[in-house]
C-alpha positions as CSV (number, residue, x, y, z in Angstrom):
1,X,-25.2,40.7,45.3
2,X,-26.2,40.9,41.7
3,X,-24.5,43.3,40.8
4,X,-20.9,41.8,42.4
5,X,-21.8,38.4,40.1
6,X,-22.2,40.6,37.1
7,X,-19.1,42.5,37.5
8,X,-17.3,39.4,38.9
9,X,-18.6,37.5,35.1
10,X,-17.1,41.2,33.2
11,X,-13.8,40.3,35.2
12,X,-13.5,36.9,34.1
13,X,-14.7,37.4,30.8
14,X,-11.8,40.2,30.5
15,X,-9.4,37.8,31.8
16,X,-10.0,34.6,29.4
17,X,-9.7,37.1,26.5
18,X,-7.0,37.7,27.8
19,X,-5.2,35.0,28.1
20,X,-6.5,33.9,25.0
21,X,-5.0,36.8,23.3
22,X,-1.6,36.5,24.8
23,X,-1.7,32.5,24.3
24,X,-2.0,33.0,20.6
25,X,0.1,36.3,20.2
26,X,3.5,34.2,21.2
27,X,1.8,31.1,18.9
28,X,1.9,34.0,16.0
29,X,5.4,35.0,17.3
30,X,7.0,31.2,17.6
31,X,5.4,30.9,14.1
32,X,6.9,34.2,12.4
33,X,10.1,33.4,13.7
34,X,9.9,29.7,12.2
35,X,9.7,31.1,9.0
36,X,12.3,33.3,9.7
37,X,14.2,30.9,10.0
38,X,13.2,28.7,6.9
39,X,13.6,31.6,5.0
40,X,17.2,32.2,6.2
41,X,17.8,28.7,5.3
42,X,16.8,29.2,1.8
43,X,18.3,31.9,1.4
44,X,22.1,30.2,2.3
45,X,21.2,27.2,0.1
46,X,20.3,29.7,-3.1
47,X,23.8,31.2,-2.4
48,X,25.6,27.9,-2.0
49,X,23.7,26.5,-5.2
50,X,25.0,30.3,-7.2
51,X,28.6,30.0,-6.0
52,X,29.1,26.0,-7.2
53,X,27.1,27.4,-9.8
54,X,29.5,30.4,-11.3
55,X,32.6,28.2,-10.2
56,X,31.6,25.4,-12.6
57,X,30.7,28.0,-15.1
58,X,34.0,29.5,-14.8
59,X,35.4,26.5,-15.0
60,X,33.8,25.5,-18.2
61,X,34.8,28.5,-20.5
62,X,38.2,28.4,-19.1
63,X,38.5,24.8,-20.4
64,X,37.0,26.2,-23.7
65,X,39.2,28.5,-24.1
66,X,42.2,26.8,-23.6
């Protein structure tokens, strides 16, 4: 009987760590793509900002030169 509890507590022990690790693993995931996705966004405002950017540049020696 003893030695059923004791393996039984191993068992449930193995099980919570489990869980536990699985729990936090797809936390970690949900969180890397997050930033994924923030960093994507970034990314397409930086572009935005250097295309107005070089079109107003453009635009500007042009109008000096004329």
């Amino acid at each position: 009987m003893k030695k059923i509890l004791i393996a039984a507590g191993i068992v449930g022990t193995a099980t919570a760590g489990i869980l536990l690790y699985m729990r936090n693993r797809n936390q970690t995931s949900k969180t890397m793509h997050g930033l994924a996705d923030d960093a994507g966004d970034a990314h397409d405002r930086v572009r935005k900002y250097f295309r107005k950017a070089k079109h107003q540049v453009k635009h500007e020696v042009d109008h000096a030169l004329s």
